[in-house]
C-alpha positions as CSV (number, residue, x, y, z in Angstrom):
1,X,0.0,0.0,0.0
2,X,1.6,3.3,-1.0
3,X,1.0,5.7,2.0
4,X,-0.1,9.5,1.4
5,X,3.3,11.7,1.7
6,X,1.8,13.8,4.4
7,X,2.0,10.8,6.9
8,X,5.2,10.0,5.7
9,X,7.5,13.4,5.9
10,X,5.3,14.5,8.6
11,X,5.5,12.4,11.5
12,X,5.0,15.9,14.6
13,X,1.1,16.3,14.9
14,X,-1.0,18.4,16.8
15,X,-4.0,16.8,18.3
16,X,-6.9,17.6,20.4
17,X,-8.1,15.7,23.0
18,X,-12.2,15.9,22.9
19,X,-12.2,13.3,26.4
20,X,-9.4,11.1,27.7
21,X,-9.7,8.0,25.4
22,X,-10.8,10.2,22.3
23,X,-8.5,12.8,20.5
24,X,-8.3,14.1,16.6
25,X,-5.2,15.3,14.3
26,X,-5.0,18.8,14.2
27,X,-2.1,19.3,11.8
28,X,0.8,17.5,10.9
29,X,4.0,19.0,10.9
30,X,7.7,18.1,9.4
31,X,9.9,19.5,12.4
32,X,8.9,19.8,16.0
33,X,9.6,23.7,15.6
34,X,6.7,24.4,13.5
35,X,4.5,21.9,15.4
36,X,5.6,24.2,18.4
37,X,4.9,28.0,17.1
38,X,1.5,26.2,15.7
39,X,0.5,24.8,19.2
40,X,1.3,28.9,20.8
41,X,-0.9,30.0,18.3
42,X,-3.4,27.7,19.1
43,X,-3.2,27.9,22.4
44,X,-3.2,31.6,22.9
45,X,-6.4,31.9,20.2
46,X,-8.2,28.6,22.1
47,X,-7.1,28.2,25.6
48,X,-9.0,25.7,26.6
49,X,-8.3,23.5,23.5
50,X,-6.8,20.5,25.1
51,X,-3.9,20.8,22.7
52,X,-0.8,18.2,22.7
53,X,2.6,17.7,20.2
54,X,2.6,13.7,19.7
55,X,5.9,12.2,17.3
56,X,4.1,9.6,15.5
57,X,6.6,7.6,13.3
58,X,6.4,5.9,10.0
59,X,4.4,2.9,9.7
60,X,7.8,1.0,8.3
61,X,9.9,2.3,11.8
62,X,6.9,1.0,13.7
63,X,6.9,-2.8,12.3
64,X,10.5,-2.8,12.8
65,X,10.5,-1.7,16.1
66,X,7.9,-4.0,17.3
67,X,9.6,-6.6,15.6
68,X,13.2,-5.5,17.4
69,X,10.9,-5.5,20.9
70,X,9.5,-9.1,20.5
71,X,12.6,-10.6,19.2
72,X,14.4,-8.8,22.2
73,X,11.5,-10.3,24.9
74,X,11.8,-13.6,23.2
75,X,15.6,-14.0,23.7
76,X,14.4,-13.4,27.9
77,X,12.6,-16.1,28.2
């Protein structure tokens, strides 16, 4: 499956927590910098927002991490 580029160059995002198991994508950002000045702005023109930066990597850096983790637990046991 060929992923939208957004998701992958993009991996800071700005999300809003609507209640504690519920939150939505904001805006996506390529460095943390401009996730940063974005969350000011949104803070200061909603200040009750319930706005937080999240790093959400790649799909591929995912799989191989979980990957590294169970082949690391497995070696434990």
């Amino acid at each position: 499956m060929i992923k939208p580029v957004v998701t992958q160059n993009h991996p800071w995002v700005i999300v809003r927590t609507v209640i504690i198991t519920q939150s939505h994508t904001v805006a996506r950002f390529a460095n943390r910098q401009d996730a940063e000045d974005h969350l000011r702005f949104l803070r200061r023109t909603i200040p009750n927002g319930g706005f937080e930066i999240m790093f959400e990597p790649p799909e591929d850096v995912k799989e191989n991490l979980n990957i590294e983790l169970l082949t690391i637990s497995q070696k434990r046991v």
